[in-house]
TORVO-197635 format. One record per atom (N, C-alpha, C): residue number from 1; y, x, z. Coordinates in steps of 0.02 Angstrom, whole numbers, plus 50000, padded with zeros to 5 digits. Layout:
# residues N
<site kemar="NUM" y="Y" x="X" z="Z"/>
...
This chain:
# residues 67
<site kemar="1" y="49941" x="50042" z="50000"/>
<site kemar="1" y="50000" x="50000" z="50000"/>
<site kemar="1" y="50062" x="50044" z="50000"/>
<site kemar="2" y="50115" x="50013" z="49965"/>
<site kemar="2" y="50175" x="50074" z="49966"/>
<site kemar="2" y="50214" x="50059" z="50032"/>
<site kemar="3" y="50209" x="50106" z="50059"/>
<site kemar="3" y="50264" x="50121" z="50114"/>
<site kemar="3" y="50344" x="50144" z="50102"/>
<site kemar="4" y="50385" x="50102" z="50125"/>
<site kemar="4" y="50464" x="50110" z="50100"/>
<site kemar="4" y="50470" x="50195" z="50160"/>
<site kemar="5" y="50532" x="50238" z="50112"/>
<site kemar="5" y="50559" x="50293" z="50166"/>
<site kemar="5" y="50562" x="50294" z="50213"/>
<site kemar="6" y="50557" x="50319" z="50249"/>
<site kemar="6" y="50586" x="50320" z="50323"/>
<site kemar="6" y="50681" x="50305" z="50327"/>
<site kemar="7" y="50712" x="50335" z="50268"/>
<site kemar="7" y="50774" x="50329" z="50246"/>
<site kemar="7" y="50816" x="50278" z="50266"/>
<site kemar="8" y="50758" x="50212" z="50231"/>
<site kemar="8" y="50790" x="50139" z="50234"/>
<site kemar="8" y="50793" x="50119" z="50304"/>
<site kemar="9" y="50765" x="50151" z="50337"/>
<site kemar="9" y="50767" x="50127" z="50441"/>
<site kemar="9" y="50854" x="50157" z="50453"/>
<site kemar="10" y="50867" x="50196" z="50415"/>
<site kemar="10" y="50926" x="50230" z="50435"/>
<site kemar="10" y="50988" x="50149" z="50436"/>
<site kemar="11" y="50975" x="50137" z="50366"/>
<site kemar="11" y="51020" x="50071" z="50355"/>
<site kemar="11" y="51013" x="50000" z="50393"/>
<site kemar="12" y="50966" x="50001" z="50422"/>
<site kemar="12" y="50946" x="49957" z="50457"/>
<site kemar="12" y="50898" x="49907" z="50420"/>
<site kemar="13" y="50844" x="49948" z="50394"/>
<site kemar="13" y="50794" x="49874" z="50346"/>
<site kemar="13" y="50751" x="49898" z="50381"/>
<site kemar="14" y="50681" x="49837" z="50390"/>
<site kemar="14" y="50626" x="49881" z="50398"/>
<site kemar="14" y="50585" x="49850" z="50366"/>
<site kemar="15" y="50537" x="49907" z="50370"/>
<site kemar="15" y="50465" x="49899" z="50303"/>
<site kemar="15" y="50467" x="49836" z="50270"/>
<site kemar="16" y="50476" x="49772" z="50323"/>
<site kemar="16" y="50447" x="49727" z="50266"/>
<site kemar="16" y="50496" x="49691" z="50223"/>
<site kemar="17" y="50554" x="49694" z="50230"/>
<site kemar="17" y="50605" x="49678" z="50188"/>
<site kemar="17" y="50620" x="49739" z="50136"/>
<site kemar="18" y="50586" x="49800" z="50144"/>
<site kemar="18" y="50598" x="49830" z="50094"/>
<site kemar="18" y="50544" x="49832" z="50061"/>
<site kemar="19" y="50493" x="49792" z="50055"/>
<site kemar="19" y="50437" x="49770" z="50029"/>
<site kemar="19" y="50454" x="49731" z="49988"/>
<site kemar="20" y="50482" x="49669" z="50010"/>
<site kemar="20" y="50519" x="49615" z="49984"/>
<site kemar="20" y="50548" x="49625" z="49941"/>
<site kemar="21" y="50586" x="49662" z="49948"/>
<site kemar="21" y="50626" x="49698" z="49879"/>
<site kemar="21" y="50584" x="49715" z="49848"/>
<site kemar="22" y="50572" x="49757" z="49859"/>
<site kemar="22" y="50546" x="49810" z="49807"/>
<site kemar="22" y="50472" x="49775" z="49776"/>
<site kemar="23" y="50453" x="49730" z="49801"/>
<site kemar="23" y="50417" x="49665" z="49753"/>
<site kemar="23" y="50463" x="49619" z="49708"/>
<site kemar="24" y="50508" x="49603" z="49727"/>
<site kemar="24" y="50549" x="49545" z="49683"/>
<site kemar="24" y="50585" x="49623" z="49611"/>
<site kemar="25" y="50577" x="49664" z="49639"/>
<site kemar="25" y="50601" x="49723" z="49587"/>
<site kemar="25" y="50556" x="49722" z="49524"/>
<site kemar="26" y="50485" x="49733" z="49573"/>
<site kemar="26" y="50433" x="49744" z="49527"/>
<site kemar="26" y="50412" x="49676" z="49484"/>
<site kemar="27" y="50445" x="49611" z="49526"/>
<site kemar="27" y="50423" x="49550" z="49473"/>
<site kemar="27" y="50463" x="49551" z="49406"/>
<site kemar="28" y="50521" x="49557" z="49428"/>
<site kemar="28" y="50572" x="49551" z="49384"/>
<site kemar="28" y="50569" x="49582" z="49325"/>
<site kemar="29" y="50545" x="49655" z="49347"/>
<site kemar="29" y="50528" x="49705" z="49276"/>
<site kemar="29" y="50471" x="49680" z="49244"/>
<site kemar="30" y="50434" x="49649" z="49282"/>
<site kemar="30" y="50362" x="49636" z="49237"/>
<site kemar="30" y="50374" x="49585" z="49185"/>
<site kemar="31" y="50415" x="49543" z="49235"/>
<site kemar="31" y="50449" x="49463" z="49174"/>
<site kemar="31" y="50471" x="49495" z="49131"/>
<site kemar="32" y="50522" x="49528" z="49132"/>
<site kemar="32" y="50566" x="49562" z="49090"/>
<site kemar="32" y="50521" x="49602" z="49042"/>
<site kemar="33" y="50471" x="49621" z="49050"/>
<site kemar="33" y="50434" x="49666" z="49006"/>
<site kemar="33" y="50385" x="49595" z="48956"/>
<site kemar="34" y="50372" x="49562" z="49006"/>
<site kemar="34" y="50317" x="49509" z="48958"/>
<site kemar="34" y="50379" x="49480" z="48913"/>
<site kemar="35" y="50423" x="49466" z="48932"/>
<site kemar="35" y="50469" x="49422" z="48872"/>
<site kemar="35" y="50476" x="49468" z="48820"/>
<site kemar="36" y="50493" x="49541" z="48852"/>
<site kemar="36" y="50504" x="49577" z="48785"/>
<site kemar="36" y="50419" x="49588" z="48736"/>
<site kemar="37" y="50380" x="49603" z="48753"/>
<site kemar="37" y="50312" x="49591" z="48709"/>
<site kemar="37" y="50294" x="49517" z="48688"/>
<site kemar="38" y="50345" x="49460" z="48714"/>
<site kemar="38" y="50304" x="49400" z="48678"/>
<site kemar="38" y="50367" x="49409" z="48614"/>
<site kemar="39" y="50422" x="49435" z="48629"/>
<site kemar="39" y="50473" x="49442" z="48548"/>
<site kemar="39" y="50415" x="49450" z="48521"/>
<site kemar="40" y="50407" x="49502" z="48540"/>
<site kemar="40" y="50356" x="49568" z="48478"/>
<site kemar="40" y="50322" x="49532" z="48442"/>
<site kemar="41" y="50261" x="49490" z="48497"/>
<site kemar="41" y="50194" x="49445" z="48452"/>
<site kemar="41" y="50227" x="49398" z="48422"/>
<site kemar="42" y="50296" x="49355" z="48434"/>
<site kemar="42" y="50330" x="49307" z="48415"/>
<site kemar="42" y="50322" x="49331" z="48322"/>
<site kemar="43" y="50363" x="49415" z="48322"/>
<site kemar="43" y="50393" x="49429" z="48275"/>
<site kemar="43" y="50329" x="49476" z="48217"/>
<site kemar="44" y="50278" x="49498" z="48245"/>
<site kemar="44" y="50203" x="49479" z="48206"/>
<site kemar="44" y="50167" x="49420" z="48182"/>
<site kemar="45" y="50180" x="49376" z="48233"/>
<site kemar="45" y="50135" x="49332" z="48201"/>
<site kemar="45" y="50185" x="49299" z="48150"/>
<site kemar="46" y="50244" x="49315" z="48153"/>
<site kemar="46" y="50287" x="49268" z="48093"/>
<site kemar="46" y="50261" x="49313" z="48017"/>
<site kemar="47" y="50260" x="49403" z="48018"/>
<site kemar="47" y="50246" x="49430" z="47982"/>
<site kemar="47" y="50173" x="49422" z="47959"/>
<site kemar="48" y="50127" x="49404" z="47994"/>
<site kemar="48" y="50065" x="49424" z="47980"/>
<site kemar="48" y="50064" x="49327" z="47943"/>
<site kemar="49" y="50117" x="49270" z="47957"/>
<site kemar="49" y="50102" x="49218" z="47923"/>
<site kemar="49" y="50137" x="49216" z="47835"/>
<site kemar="50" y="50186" x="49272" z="47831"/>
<site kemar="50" y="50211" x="49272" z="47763"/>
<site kemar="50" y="50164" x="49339" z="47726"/>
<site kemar="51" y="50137" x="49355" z="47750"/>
<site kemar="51" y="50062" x="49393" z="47712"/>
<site kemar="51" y="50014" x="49352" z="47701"/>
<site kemar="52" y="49984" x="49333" z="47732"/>
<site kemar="52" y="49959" x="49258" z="47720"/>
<site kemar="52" y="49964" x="49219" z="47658"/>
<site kemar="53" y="50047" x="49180" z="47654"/>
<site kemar="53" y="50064" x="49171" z="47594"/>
<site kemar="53" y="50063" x="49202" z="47555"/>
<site kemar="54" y="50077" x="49272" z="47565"/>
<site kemar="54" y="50094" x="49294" z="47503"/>
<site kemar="54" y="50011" x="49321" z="47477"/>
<site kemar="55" y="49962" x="49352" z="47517"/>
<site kemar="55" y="49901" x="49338" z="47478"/>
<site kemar="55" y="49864" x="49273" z="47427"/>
<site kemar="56" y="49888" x="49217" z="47480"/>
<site kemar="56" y="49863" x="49167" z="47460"/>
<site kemar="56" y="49915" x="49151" z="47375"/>
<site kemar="57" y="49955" x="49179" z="47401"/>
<site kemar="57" y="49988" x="49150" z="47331"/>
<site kemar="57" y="49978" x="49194" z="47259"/>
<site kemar="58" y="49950" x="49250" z="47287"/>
<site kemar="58" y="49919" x="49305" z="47216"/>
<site kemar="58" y="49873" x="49300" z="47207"/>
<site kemar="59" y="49797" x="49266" z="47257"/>
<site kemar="59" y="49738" x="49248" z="47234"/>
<site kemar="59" y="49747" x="49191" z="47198"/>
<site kemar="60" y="49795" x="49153" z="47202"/>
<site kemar="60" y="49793" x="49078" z="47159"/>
<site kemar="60" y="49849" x="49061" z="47090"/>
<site kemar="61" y="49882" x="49162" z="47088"/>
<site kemar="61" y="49917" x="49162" z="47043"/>
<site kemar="61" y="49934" x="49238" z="47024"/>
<site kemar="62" y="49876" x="49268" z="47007"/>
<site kemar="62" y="49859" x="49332" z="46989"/>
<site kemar="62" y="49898" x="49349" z="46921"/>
<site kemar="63" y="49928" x="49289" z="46897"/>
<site kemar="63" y="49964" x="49313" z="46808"/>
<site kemar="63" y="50053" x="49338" z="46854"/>
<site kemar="64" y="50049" x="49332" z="46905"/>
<site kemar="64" y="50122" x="49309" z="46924"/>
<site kemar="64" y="50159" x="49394" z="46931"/>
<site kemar="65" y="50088" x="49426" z="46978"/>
<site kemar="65" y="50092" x="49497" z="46997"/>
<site kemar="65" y="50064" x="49542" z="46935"/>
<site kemar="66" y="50087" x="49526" z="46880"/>
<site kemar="66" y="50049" x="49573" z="46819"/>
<site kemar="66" y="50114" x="49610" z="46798"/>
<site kemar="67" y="50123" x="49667" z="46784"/>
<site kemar="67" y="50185" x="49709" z="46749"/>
<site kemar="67" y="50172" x="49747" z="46694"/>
């Protein structure tokens, strides 16, 4: 378990409010990290659905992609 400094006794916290914190720290970053990776999958799965089309649209129109 993480144990806060001895430091923070100086200021007047003890252990378990600096637990407290330093959990609502660690939630916050984690939210903050999942929102930023659901952009990400947001912004793949939009890419991986206009590949999609666009395969589907050269197997069913192979004269289109000819040069």
């Amino acid at each position: 378990m993480f144990r806060a400094p001895n430091s923070y006794a100086f200021y007047g916290f003890d252990d378990k409010y600096c637990k407290m914190v330093i959990l609502y720290v660690l939630q916050a970053t984690t939210k903050s990290k999942l929102a930023s990776l659901n952009e990400k999958l947001d912004t793949l799965e939009r890419r991986l659905e206009l590949l999609e089309v666009q395969v589907s649209t050269a197997t069913a129109n192979p004269n289109l992609f000819k040069t």
